[in-house]
N, C-alpha and C positions, 0 to 999 in steps of 0.2 A: 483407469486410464489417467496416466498420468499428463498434465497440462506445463505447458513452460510458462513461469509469473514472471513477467513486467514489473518493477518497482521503480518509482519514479521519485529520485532521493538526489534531485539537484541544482533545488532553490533555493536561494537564501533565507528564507525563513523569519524576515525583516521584521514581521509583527510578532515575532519572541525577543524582541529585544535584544540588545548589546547583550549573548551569550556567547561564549568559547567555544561550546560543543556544539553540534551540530542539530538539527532539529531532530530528526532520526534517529539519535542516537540517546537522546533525552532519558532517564533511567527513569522504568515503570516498574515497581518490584522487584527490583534487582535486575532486569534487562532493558536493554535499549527497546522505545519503542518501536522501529524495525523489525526488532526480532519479535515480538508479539505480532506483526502484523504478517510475517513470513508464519509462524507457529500455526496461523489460523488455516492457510492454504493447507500446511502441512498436514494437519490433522486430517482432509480429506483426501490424502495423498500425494498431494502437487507438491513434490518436492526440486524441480528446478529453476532456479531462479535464476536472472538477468538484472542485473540492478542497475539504473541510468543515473551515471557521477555527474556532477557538477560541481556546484561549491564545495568547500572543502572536503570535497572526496578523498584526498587525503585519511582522512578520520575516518570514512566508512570503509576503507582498504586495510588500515591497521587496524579495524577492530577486528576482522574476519580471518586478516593473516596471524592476528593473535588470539583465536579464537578458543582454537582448543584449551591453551595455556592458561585461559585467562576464566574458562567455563567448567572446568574439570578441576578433581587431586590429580595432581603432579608430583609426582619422583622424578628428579633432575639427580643423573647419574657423572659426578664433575671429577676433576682430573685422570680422563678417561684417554693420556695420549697416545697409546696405540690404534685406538679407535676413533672411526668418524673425526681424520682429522685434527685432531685432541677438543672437536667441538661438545658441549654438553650432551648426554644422551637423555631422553624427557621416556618416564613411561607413565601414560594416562590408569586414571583410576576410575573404575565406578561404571558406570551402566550411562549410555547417552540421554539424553531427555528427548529427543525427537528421532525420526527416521534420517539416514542419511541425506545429506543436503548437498546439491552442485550450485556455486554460488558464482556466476560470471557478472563480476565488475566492468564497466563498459565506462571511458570518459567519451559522454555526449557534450561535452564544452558549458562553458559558464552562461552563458545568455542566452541558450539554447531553448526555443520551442517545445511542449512538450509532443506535440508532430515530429517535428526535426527529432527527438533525440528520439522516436519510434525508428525512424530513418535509420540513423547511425548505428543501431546496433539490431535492424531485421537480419541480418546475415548469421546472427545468434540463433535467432528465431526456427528456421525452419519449418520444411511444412511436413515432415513424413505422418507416416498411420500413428509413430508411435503419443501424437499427441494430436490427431485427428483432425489435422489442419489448420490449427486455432490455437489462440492465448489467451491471457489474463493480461490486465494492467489494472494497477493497485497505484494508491498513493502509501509514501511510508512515515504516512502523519495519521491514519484513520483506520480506525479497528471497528470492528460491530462483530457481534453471535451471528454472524449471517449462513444462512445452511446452503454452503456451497454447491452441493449435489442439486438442490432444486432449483439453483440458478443454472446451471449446468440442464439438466431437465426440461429449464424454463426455452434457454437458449438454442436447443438441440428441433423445439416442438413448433418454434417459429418459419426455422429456416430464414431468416437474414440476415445480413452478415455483422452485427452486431447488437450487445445489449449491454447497458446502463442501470448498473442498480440505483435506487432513485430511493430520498432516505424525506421524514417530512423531520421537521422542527420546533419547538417550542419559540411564542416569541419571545424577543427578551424583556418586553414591556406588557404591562395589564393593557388589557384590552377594554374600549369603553364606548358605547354607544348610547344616545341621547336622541330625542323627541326634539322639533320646531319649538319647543319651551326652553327648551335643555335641559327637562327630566331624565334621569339615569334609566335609559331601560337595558342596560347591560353593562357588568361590571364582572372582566373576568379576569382571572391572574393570569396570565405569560400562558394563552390559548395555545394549541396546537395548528400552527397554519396550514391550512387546504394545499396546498404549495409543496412539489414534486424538489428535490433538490439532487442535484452529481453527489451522489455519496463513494464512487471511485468503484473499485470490485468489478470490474469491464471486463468483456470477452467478446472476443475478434476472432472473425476469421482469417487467414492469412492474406485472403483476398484484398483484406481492408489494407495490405501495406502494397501493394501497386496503386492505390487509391494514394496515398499518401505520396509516393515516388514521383505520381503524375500530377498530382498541385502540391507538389513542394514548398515550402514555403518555412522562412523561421517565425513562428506563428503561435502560438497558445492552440492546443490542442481543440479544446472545447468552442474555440474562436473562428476554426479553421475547417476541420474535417468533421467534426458531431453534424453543424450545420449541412453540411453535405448528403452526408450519411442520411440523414433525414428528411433532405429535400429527393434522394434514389428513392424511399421508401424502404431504408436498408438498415433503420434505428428503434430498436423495443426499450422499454422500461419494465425494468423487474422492479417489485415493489418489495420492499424490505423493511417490515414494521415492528423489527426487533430494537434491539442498542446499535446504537452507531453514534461514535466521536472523533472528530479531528481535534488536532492538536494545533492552534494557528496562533494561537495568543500564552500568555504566561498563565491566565487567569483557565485558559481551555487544559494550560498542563495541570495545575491543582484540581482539577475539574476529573482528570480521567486517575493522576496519583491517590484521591479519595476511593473513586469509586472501584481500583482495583483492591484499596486496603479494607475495602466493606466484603464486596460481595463477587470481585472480578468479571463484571456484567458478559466481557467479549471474552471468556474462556471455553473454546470450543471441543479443547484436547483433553 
């Protein structure tokens, strides 16, 4: 059963610093990290996508309308003037790397909420059988090995109208606790915190956007409706204790560029 993804690709990106390119777009092994984070759905079959533009959306529209050209061999067939025009004719090479993909680009506006820009483009959305009433929303800064099917599973066995994968974290500091003397009785390097975090990978029922319709609001997603959600009794946490990393800092991008040129922690396909 195929799922319609959510990608939410339309913040400024402020904590990467004065960059050109887009945060999303950021090159991870030769692809945008987008496209590694579309790849992961994909691999369990969700292959329609809804992307929410913002910032230079721009960028994320020519990468896609240049997609094939720019992903593939190409044989560009040129002074072709009886044909097409006298425009070039392009024939693709080679075998695709993933399943077909439907890729609807949406401008949810610059300052937009990520509530609001759920808004803006439910009419994408739909609710027919053929995706069983329900979405996905993803950030397109964050990849994990997450086994989609069992969140799916997870989400199906609760019955409420959403779930939150929930991801834990290293800290970034040693950890150190001390006795009324101030004897060392614990000295630990960058612990693992007890502490549940939004690691993105969400699934909704369609229900949850007349939720949205009726407190509307331009608002931070997580600021606005999660609270909600979970004061109905309408919010689960899926726990996901595999890889998971965003991408929010320069030092988070050298962080995930290493570790796909090691071992590609979030390769699902």
């Amino acid at each position: 059963m195929s799922i319609p993804v959510v990608i939410m690709c339309g913040g400024q990106g402020t904590r990467m610093g004065n960059t050109l390119t887009k945060k999303e777009l950021v090159d991870i092994g030769g692809r945008p990290l987008l496209w590694h984070v579309m790849r992961i759905f994909s691999a369990y079959g969700h292959n329609r996508f809804i992307l929410a533009l913002g910032h230079q959306g721009d960028q994320v529209r020519r990468y896609f309308l240049e997609y094939e050209a720019m992903s593939r061999d190409v044989t560009i067939h040129l002074a072709n003037g009886d044909n097409d025009n006298g425009r070039p004719h392009l024939t693709y090479q080679g075998a695709y790397e993933h399943p077909p993909w439907e890729v609807t680009l949406v401008d949810t506006g610059l300052e937009t909420g990520r509530g609001a820009r759920l808004v803006k483009l439910a009419d994408y959305l739909g609710d027919g059988p053929a995706a069983g009433g329900r979405f996905f929303v993803a950030y397109g800064e964050a990849v994990a090995n997450i086994d989609l099917a069992a969140l799916l599973a997870f989400h199906e066995a609760h019955g409420a109208l959403a779930t939150v994968t929930g991801v834990q974290r290293h800290s970034q500091y040693g950890l150190i606790e001390a006795d009324a003397d101030g004897r060392v009785t614990l000295f630990e390097e960058k612990p693992l915190l007890p502490h549940w975090v939004n690691g993105g990978f969400m699934l909704f029922e369609t229900a949850v956007l007349d939720i949205l319709r009726q407190n509307y609001r331009e608002d931070l997603f997580e600021t606005d409706i999660m609270p909600l959600l979970m004061a109905q009794g309408q919010l689960r946490l899926y726990q996901h204790h595999g890889y998971w990393q965003s991408m929010k800092t320069l030092q988070d991008y050298i962080t995930l560029k290493e570790a796909w040129q090691t071992n590609q922690p979030w390769r699902v396909w």
